[in-house]
Every structure is written in C-alpha cells, then in structure tokens.
N, C-alpha and C positions, 0 to 999 in steps of 0.2 A: 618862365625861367628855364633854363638849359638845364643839361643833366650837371656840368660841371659849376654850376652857378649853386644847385642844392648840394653837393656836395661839399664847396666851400661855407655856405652854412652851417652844415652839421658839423665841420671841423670845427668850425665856431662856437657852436651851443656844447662840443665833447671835451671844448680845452679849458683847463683850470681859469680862472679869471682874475686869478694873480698868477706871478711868475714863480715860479721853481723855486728860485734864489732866496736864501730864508732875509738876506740884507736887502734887494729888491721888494720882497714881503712887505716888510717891516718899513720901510720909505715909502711904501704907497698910503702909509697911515699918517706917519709923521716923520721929521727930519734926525735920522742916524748915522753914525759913520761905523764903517765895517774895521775893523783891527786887523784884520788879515796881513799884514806887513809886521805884528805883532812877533815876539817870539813866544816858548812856552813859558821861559823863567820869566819872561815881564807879565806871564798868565796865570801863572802862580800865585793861593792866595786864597783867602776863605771867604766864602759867598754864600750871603745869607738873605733870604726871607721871610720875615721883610726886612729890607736895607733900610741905613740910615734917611737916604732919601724919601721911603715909603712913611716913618713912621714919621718924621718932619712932619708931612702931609695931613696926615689921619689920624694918628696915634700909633699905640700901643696894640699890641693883638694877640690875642689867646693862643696863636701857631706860629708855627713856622717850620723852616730846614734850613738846612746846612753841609755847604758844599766843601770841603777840604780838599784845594789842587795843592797836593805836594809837590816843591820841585825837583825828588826822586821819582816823577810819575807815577806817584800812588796818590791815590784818594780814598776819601770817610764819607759817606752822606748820611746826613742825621736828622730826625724831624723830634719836634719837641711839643708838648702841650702845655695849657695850663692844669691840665688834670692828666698827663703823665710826663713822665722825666727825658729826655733826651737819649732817645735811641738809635742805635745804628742802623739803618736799612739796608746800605750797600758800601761795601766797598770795593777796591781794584787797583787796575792801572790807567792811565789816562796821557791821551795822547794830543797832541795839537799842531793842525796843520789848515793853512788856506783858510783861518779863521773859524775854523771848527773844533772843539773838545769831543775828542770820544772818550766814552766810560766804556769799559771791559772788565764786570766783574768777576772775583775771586770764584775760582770752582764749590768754594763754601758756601755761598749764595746762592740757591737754590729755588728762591722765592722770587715773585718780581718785587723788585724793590724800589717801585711807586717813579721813575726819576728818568727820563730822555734821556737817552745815549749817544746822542748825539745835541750840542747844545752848541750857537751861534754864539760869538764875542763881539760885541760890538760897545758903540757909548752913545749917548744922548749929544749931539751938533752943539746944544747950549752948555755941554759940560764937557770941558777936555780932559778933565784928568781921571774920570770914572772909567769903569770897566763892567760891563756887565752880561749875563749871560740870561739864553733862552735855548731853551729846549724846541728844538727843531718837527719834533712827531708832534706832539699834542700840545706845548705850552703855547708854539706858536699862533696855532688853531684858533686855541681858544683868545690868544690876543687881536688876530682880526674879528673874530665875531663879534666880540666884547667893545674894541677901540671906541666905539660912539662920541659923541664931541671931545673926549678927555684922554687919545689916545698914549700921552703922556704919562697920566698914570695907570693906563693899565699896565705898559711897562714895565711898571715899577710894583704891581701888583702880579703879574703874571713869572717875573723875569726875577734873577739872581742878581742882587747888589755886592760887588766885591769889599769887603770890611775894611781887609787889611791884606799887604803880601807876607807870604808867612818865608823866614831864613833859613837854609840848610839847618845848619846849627840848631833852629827850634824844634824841627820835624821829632827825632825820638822821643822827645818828652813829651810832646802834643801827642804826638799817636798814642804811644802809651797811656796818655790819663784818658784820652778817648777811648781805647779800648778797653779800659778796666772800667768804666762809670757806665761805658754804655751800649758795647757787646753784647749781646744775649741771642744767639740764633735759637734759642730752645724757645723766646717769645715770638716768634714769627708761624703763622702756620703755615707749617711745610710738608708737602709727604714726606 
C-alpha cells in the first residue's frame, strides 16, 4: 500500500461514523423529519419527559423534566420525582434557528443545570403533527448507543415530547406559579 493509500485509511478509522448533523444522526437509526422550515412561535410550547407518546408505551414513571419554551424567549426547565416535588433547574432565554433550540441561562444559574443547550426539533415520519426535541451534546449520544432493534422508542425515551403550545396571554401566570412552587436556587449545590 502506498503512502497516500494509509493515509486515506486513517482518515477513515479518525472520522466520526455518523455525520455531524444531529438530523442525519438520528435517520441513520430510524425515519425523521427535521423542522428546520419551522419558526420559533410554532416551537413554542412545554416539553415533557416522558411525553404522552412514551407513557402510551410503557406506563407511568417515577421522573421526569420539563421544558417551557416561552414565546417571549424565555424558558423554565424543571425535573420532578416521585419522592421530590418539581423543581426548577434552569432557566433563560431561548433561541431557534436552522432547527436548533439554544438555552442561554440567566446569570442566577450558577450551577449546571443537568440539560443540552443545544437541542435538535424534529418529528417521528409516522407522526405529522408532533414536535419533538433532543439534546444535541449528550441526549443524542446516548440515543445511538442505546437505539438497538427499538430505535423508536428510545426516542421517545431519551427525547422531549411537546405537550402542548403554550399563548402569549398564558405565559405570566405560568411563569409566576412556576416560579413560586418551584424556585429555590438555595437547593441547588452551588459555590
């Protein structure tokens, strides 16, 4: 073999073996459509795991989060247990472009707040009217590694089901009862 022949090899064995693309990602497992022609107000909207879709499936679950895209570009994200109550981890501002959501939290958040700042919109081919979101750093990740014959629902296990879109008009009163129920930066450990 030449010199230029092993070096086209190791380009080979050095380059990722999926693509970049978090929508390319995700279609080499199963069939998705990217939102990217999307805007932010039709992105807008609370996104939960697990979604209606997950627990159809499998049931009920002892966890979850919750994602609040306001369409004044702010957001809430909140995780909840069966053995604690619904707390805020992060919130900010959020942006949406080219089928991407960015998080940029508030300078009060201090802590990491568990959640990709960057999360892919996309829907399941078999469902048009859903919306759903995945975390680009790590949710992805862990959704290829995981995908195994049932790519589908890791999906819906790894990924944010859109609930409901939330109104101008609702936003103060939601945030508000959000933030009084479940606020608390002094439970977080933080320096």
């Amino acid at each position: 073999m030449n010199l230029l022949g092993i070096l086209l090899s190791l380009v080979q064995l050095a380059a990722p073996a999926s693509s970049s693309k978090p929508i390319e990602r995700l279609c080499a497992k199963t069939p998705v459509t990217a939102l990217s022609s999307t805007d932010a107000t039709h992105i807008a909207g609370i996104f939960k795991n697990p979604g209606k879709s997950l627990i159809k499936r499998i049931g009920g679950q002892l966890s979850g989060d919750t994602l609040y895209l306001f369409p004044d570009g702010t957001y809430i994200y909140s995780e909840w247990a069966d053995i604690s109550p619904d707390t805020i981890y992060d919130k900010g501002a959020w942006t949406y472009s080219a089928g991407i959501v960015r998080l940029v939290s508030d300078p009060e958040v201090k802590w990491e707040p568990g959640i990709d700042r960057q999360l892919v919109a996309f829907r399941r081919s078999s469902v048009p009217d859903e919306i759903l979101l995945i975390g680009i750093t790590q949710r992805l990740a862990d959704f290829e590694e995981q995908a195994g014959d049932d790519p589908e629902l890791m999906l819906l296990i790894v990924g944010k089901e859109r609930f409901k879109s939330v109104k101008a008009s609702e936003v103060p009163k939601l945030k508000a009862r959000l933030m009084k129920t479940g606020w608390n930066p002094k439970s977080h450990n933080h320096p």
